[in-house]
C-alpha positions as CSV (number, residue, x, y, z in Angstrom):
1,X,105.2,33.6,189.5
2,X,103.7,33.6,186.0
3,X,106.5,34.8,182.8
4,X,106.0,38.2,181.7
5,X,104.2,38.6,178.7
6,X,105.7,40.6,175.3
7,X,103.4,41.9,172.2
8,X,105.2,43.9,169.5
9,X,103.0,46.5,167.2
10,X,105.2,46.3,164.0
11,X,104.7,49.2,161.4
12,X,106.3,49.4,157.9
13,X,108.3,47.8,155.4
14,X,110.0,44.0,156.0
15,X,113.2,45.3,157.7
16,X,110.9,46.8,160.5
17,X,109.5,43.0,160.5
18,X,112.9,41.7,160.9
19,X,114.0,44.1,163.8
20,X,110.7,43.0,165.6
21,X,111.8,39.2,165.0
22,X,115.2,40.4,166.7
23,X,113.8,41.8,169.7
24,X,111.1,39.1,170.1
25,X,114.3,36.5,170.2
26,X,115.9,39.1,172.8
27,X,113.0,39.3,174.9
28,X,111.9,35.3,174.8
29,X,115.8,35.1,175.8
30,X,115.1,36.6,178.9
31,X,112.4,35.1,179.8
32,X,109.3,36.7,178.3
33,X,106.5,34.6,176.4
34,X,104.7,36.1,173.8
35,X,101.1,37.3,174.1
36,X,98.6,37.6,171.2
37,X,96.7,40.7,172.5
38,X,98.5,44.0,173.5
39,X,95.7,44.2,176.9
40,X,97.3,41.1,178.2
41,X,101.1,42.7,178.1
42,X,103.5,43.5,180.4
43,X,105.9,44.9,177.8
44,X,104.7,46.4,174.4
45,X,106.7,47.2,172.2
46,X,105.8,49.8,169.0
47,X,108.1,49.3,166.1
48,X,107.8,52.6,164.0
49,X,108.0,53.6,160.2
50,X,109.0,57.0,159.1
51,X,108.9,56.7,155.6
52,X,105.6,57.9,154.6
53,X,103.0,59.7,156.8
54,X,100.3,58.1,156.6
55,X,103.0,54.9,158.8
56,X,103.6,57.5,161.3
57,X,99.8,58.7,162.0
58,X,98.9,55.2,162.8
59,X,101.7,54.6,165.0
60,X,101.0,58.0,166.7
61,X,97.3,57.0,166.8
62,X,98.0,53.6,168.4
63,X,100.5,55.2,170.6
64,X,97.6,57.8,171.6
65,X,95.3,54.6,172.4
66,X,97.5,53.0,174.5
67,X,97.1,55.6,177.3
68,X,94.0,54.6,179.0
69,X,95.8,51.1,179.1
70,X,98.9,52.1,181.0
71,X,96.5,54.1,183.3
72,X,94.5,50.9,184.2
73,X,97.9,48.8,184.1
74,X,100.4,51.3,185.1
75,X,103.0,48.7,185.6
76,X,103.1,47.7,182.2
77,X,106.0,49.0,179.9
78,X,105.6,50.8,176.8
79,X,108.5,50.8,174.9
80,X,108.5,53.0,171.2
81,X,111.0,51.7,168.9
82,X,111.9,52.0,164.9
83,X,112.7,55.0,162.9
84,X,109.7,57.4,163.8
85,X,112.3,57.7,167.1
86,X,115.2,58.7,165.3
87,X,112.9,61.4,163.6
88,X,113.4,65.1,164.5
89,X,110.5,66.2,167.0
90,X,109.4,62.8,167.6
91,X,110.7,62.9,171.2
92,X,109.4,66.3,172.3
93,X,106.2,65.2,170.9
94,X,106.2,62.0,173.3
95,X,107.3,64.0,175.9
96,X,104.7,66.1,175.8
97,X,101.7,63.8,174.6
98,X,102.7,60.6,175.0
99,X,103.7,60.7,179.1
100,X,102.4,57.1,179.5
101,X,105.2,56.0,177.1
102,X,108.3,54.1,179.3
103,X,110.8,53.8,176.4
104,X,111.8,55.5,173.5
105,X,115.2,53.8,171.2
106,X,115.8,53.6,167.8
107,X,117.1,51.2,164.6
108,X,120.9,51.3,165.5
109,X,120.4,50.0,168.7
110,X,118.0,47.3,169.3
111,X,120.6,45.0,170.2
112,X,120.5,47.0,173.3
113,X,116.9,46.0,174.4
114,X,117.5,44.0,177.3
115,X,119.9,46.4,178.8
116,X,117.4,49.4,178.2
117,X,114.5,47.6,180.3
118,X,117.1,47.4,183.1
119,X,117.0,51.1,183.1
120,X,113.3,51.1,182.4
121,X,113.1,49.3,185.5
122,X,115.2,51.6,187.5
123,X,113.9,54.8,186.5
124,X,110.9,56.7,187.2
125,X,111.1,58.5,184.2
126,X,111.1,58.2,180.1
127,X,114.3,56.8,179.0
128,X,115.3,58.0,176.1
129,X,118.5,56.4,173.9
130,X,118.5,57.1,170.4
131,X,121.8,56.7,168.7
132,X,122.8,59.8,165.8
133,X,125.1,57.1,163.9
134,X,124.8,53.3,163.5
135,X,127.8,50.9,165.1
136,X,129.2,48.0,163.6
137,X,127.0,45.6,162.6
138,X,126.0,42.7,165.2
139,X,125.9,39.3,164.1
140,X,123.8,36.7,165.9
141,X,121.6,37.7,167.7
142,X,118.8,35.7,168.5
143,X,115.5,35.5,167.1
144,X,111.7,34.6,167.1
145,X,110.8,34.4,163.1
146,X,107.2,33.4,162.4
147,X,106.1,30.1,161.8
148,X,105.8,28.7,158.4
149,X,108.5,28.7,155.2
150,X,109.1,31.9,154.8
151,X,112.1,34.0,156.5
152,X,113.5,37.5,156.1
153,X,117.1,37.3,156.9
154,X,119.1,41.3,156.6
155,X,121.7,41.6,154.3
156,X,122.7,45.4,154.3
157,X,121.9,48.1,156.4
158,X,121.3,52.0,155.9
159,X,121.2,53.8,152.0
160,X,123.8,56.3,151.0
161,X,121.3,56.9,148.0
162,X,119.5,60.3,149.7
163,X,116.4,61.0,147.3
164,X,115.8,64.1,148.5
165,X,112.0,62.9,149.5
166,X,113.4,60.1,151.8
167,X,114.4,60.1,155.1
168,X,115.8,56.8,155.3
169,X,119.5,57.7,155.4
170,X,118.5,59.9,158.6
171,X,117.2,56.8,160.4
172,X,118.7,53.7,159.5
173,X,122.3,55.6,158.5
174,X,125.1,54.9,156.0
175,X,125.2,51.4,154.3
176,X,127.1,48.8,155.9
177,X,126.7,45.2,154.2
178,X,126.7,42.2,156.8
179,X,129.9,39.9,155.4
180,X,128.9,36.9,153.3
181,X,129.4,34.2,155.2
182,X,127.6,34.9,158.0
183,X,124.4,35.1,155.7
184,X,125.7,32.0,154.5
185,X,125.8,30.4,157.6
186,X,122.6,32.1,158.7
187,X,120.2,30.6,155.4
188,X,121.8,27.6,155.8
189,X,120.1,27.0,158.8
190,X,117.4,28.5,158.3
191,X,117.1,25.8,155.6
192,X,117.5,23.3,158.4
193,X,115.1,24.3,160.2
194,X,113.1,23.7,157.2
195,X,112.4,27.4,155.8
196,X,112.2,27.5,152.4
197,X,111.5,30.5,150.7
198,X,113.9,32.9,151.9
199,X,114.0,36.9,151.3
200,X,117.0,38.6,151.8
201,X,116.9,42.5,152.9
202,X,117.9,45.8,152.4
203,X,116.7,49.2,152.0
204,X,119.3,49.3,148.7
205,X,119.7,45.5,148.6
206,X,121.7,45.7,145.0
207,X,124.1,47.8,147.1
208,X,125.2,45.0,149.0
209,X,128.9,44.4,149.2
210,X,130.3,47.2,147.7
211,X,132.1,48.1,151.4
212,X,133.4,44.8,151.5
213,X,136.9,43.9,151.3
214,X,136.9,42.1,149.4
215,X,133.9,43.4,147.7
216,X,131.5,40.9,146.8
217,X,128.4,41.8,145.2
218,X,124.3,40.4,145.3
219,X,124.4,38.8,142.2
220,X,127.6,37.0,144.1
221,X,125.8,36.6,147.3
222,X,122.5,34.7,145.2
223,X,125.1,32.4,143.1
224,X,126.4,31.3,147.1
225,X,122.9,30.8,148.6
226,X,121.2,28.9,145.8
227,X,124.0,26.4,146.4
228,X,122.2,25.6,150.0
229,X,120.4,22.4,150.3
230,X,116.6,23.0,151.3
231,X,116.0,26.2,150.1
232,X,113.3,26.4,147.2
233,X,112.5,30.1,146.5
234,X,115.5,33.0,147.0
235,X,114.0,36.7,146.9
236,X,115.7,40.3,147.4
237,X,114.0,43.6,148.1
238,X,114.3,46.4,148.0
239,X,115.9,47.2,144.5
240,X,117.0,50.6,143.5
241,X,117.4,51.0,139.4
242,X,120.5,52.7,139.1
243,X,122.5,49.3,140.9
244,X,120.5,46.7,139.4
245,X,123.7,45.6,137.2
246,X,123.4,43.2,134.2
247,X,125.1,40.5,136.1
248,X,122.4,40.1,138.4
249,X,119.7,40.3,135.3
250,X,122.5,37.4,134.1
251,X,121.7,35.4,137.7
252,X,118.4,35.5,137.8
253,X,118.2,34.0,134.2
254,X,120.1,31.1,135.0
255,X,119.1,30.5,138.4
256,X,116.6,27.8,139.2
257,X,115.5,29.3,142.8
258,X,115.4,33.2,142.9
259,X,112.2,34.4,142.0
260,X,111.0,35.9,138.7
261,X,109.5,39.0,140.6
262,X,111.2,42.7,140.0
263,X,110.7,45.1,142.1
264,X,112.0,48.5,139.9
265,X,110.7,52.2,142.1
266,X,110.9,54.0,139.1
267,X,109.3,57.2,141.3
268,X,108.3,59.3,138.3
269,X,108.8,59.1,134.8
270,X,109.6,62.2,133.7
271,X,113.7,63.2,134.3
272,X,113.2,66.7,135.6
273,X,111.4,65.1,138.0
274,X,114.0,62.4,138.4
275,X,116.6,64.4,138.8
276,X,114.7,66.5,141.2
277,X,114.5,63.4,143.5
278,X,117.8,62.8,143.0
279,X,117.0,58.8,142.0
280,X,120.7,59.5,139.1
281,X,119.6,57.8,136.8
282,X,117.0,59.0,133.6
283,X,113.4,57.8,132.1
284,X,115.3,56.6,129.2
285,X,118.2,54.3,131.2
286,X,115.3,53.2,133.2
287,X,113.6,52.2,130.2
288,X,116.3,50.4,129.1
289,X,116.6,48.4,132.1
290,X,113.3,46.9,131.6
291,X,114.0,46.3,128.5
292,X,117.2,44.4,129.4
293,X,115.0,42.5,132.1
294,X,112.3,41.8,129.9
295,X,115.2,40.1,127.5
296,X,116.4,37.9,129.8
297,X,113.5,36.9,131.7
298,X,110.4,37.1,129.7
299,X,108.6,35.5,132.4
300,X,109.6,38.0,135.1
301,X,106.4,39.7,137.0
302,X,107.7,43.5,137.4
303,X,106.5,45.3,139.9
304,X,107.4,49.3,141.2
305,X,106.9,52.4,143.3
306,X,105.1,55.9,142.1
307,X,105.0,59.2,143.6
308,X,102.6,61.6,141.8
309,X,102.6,65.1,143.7
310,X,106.0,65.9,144.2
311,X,106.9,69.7,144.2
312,X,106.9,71.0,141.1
313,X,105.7,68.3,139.0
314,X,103.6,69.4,136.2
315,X,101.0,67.9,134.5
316,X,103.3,67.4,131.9
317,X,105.5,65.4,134.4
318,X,102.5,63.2,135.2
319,X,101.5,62.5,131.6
320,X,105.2,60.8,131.4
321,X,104.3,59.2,133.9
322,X,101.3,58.0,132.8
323,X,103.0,57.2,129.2
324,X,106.2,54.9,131.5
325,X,103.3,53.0,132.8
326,X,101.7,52.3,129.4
327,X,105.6,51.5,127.8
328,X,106.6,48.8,130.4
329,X,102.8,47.6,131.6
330,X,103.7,46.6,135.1
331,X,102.0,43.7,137.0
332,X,101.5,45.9,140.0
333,X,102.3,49.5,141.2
334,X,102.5,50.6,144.7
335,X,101.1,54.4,144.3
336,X,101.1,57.0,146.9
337,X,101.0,60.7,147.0
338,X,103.6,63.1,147.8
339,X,104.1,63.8,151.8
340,X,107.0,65.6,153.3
341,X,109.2,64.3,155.6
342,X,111.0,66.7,158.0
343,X,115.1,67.4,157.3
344,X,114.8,66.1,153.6
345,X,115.1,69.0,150.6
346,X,111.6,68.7,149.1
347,X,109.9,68.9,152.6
348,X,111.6,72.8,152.0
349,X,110.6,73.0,147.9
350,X,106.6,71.9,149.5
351,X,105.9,74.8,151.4
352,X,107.6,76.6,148.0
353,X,106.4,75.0,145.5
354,X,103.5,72.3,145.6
355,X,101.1,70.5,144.4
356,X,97.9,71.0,145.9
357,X,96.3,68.4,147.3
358,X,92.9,68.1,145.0
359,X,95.2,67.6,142.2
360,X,97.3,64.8,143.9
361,X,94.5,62.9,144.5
362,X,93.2,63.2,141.1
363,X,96.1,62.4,139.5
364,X,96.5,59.7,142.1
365,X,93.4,58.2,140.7
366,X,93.9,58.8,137.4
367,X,97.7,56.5,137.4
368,X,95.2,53.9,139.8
369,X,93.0,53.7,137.1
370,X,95.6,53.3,134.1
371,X,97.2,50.5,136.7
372,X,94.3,48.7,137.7
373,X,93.2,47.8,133.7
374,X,96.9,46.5,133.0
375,X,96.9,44.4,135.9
376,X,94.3,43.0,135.1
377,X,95.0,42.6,131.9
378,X,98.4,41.0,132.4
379,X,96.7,38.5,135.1
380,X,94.2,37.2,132.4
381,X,97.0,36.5,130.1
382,X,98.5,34.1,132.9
383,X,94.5,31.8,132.9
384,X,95.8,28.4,131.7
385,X,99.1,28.0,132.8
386,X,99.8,25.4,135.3
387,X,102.6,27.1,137.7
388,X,104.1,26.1,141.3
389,X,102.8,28.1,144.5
390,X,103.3,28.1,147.9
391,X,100.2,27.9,150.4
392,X,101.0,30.3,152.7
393,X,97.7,30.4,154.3
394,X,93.7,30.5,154.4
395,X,92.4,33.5,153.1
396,X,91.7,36.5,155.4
397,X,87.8,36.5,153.8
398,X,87.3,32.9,153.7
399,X,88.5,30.4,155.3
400,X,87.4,27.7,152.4
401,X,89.9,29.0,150.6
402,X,93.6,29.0,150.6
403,X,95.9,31.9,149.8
404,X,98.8,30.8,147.6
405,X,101.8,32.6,146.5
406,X,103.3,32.3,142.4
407,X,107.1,32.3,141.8
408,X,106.1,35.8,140.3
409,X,105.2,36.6,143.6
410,X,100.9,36.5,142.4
411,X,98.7,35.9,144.9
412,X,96.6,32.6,144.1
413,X,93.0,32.0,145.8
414,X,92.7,27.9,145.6
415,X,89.1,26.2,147.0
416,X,90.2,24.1,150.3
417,X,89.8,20.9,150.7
418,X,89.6,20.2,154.7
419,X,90.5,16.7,154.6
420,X,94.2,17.8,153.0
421,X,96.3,20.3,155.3
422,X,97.9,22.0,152.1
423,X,99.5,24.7,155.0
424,X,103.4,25.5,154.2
425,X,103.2,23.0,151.2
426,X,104.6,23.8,147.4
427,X,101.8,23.0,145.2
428,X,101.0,22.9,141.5
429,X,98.4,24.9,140.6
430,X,96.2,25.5,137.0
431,X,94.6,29.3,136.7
432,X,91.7,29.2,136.2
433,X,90.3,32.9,136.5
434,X,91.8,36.2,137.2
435,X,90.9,39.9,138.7
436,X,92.8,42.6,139.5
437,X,94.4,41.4,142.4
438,X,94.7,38.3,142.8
439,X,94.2,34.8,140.2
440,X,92.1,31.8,141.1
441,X,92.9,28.5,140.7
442,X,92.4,24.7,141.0
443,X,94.9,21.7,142.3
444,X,96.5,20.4,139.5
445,X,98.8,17.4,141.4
446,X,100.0,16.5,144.8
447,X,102.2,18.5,146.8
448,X,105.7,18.5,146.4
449,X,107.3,16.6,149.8
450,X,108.9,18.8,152.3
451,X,112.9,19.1,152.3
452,X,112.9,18.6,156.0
453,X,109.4,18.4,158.5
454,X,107.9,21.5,159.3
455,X,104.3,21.7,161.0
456,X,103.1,25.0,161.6
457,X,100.7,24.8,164.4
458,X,97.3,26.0,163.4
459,X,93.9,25.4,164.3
460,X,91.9,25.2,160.6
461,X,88.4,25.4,160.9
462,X,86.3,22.9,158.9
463,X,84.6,23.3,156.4
C-alpha cells in the first residue's frame, strides 16, 4: 500500500509559512510524503490569512476550486487551517458553501493535527475545532522546513498592540514569547544542519520577552544567537515602531550578522490618523526613530507598510503621507488600501465614515508613484559597490539568471554560469545596473566555502 500523499496551500505572511512547516513535520511523522500537485493528494491542507482581503478571497476562491476535486476524489481530505478559521462567519460560510470541506482548525491548535484527522476519519461530518484563546506554547515539534539556507524559526506568538484596523490579536491571541533557550537550542541546530541565514518571527517581534521572568529582550535574544557557530545572516520581522528600543538600534550597529534591513509600518503619516489606528506613537517620534536608525546604521535599507484609505483620512492626511515618504525616502513600501476586517473598530467607522473607493485607488497610485522614483533612485546610488549576496535561486523569468539576496535584503539578478552550481552559496557580487526592483550584477570572486555541506537537490537546466 502506497504512503498517503500531503500538499499544503499556504496563504500570508511568514508565520503562516512556519505553521505550514509545523504540520508538514507532523504529517511526514505519521507517515505521509509530500506531493507537489494538490490533484495527486490525499490530504490538503489550506493555511489561511485574515489580515487583508484580498488573502482571504484567494483562499476562499481556491477553497471554491477544490470542489469538483473532492467530488471526483471524494476520499480525499480537505482540511482549512490559519486565521481565516478563527474569523467570525468563516465557519457558517463553509458550512454552507464549502460542504466538500473535511476540516476546519485554527492557529492555536495545530499541534493538534494528527489527532483531528483521527476524527476526520471517524466522522461523516465537518469537524470543526477552533480554539477562542491560545494554550501554552509547545516547544518541539517537528518540522519539514524547505530546502536551502534559509529558516524561519517563531520567537513570540500573538500582539497585544490592537490597531483598531487589525484583526490579528482576534486570531493569533495575546503575546506569549517562547523562552530563550529553546530558540537557542533550536538555531543552533539549525546551524548544524547547515542553515545559514536565519529569520526569527513574530507578529510584534520587538515585543519579545517582555512576559518573561526573567524578562529578556530581542536585542538580548540577537546578542545570544550571533554567538552560534554557522550562522551567517540573523533577521527579525515583523517590527512595530513604538518597541523598536535604542538598544536594539545599539545591536545591530555592532553586530557583524543581523542584517542591515528595517522593516518600520509607519501606517500613515499624519497623527490624527495615527492615533485613529491606535499605532501610540506620533509622525514626529516616528521621525525620530529613523533618524536614530539612520545615525547608527547609515548603511541600513529601510523598508515599511502604508494604508492610504482609512476612514476619515483626508486628503490632508495623505499629503503627510506623501511628505513622510519624501522625509525618510524608503528603499521599498508595501502599499495597500484600506479594507475592513469584521470585529475590529474601523470596520464600524467604514460604513460611517469612508473613503470611497475611486479615491483610494488614486491616492493608492499617486504614494506608488512617489515610491517607485525613490526606489529607484536609492538602488542607482548602490551601482559600484561590491557587496555579499546569497544565491537563493534561478530567477522565476529566466533561468540564465540567478536571483540573489543583499545583506540589505535587495534582490540581485546575476548572469549564470552552468558550469558553476552557485545554488545556496554566499557570493560577492559588483552592481552593475539598477531598476526599481531589483539591481543587476556580475561575480566579483569565488564563493565563500560552506560552514557545514548542504546540497539542495535541484535539477538546473542548462544553458
Amino acid at each position: 500500500m502506497s504512503e498517503p500523499r500531503y500538499f499544503i496551500k499556504t496563504y500570508g505572511c511568514q508565520m503562516n509559512e512556519r505553521d505550514s512547516e509545523i504540520m508538514a513535520g507532523q504529517l511526514e511523522q505519521m507517515g505521509y510524503v509530500a506531493s507537489s500537485i494538490d490533484r495527486d493528494a490525499d490530504l490538503i491542507v489550506i493555511n489561511t490569512c485574515a489580515v487583508r482581503g484580498s488573502a482571504e478571497e484567494h483562499a476562499l476562491g481556491y477553497i471554491g476550486q477544490l470542489r469538483q476535486l473532492k467530488q471526483e476524489r471524494p476520499e480525499m481530505t480537505l482540511a482549512v487551517a490559519g486565521c481565516m478559521a478563527q474569523e467570525p462567519g468563516t465557519i457558517a460560510w463553509l458550512t454552507r458553501h464549502a460542504p466538500q470541506v473535511d476540516l476546519v482548525f485554527g492557529t492555536h491548535n495545530l499541534h493538534k493535527l494528527p489527532d483531528l484527522l483521527d476524527r476526520v476519519a471517524q466522522s461523516d461530518e465537518m469537524v470543526v475545532d477552533v480554539w477562542k484563546a491560545a494554550g501554552e506554547v509547545v516547544e518541539h515539534l517537528p518540522s519539514r522546513r524547505k530546502d536551502g539556507l534559509k529558516a524561519f524559526v517563531n520567537i513570540i506568538y500573538g500582539c497585544d498592540k490592537f490597531c483598531t484596523y487589525c484583526i490579528v490579536p482576534f486570531t493569533r491571541g495575546r503575546e506569549r514569547s517562547r523562552e530563550m533557550e529553546p530558540v537557542i537550542q533550536e538555531v543552533r541546530a539549525l546551524a548544524q544542519e547547515g542553515y545559514q541565514d536565519v529569520t526569527v518571527l513574530g507578529q510584534n517581534v520587538n515585543s519579545y520577552g517582555h512576559d518573561l521572568d526573567p524578562q529578556h529582550d530581542l536585542a538580548d535574544l540577537l546578542v545570544e544567537l550571533e554567538q552560534i557557530d554557522g550562522i551567517r545572516w540573523l533577521r527579525y520581522t515583523t517590527s512595530h515602531p513604538r518597541d523598536f528600543s535604542q538598544k536594539l538600534i545599539d545591536t545591530i550597529a555592532a553586530s557583524q550578522k543581523i542584517t542591515h534591513h528595517v522593516h518600520l509600518p509607519v501606517q500613515a503619516g499624519s497623527d490624527p490618523i495615527l492615533k485613529r489606528m491606535n499605532r501610540k506613537y506620533t509622525r514626529d517620534s516616528y521621525l525620530d526613530l529613523i533618524d536614530r536608525v539612520k545615525e547608527k546604521i547609515p548603511d541600513a535599507s529601510l523598508t515599511t507598510d502604508i494604508i492610504v484609505g482609512f476612514p476619515g483620512e483626508t486628503e490632508e492626511d495623505f499629503e503627510q503621507t506623501l511628505d513622510l515618504v519624501r522625509r525618510v525616502r524608503y528603499d521599498a513600501a508595501f502599499t495597500f488600501t484600506y479594507s475592513p476586517r469584521e470585529k475590529t473598530p474601523a470596520a464600524r467607522w467604514e460604513n460611517r465614515d469612508p473613503v470611497p473607493n475611486q479615491i483610494k485607488k488614486d491616492r493608492l497610485n499617486r504614494l506608488m508613484e512617489l515610491q517607485y522614483q525613490i526606489s529607484w533612485e536609492a538602488n542607482q546610488a548602490l551601482v559600484g559597490q561590491t557587496m555579499l549576496v546569497v544565491v537563493e535561486d534561478l530567477s522565476k523569468k529566466n533561468d540564465r539568471v540567478w536571483a540573489c539576496r543583499t545583506h540589505t535584503n535587495k534582490v540581485v539578478l546575476v548572469a549564470r554560469d552552468p558550469s558553476v552550481n552557485l545554488l545556496d552559496k554566499f557570493v560577492p557580487v559588483k552592481i552593475t545596473g539598477a531598476k526599481t526592483f531589483y539591481l543587476t550584477g556580475e561575480l566579483a570572486g569565488p564563493a565563500l566555502p560552506n560552514m557545514v555541506s548542504r546540497t539542495r537537490e535541484a535539477a538546473l537546466p542548462m544553458v
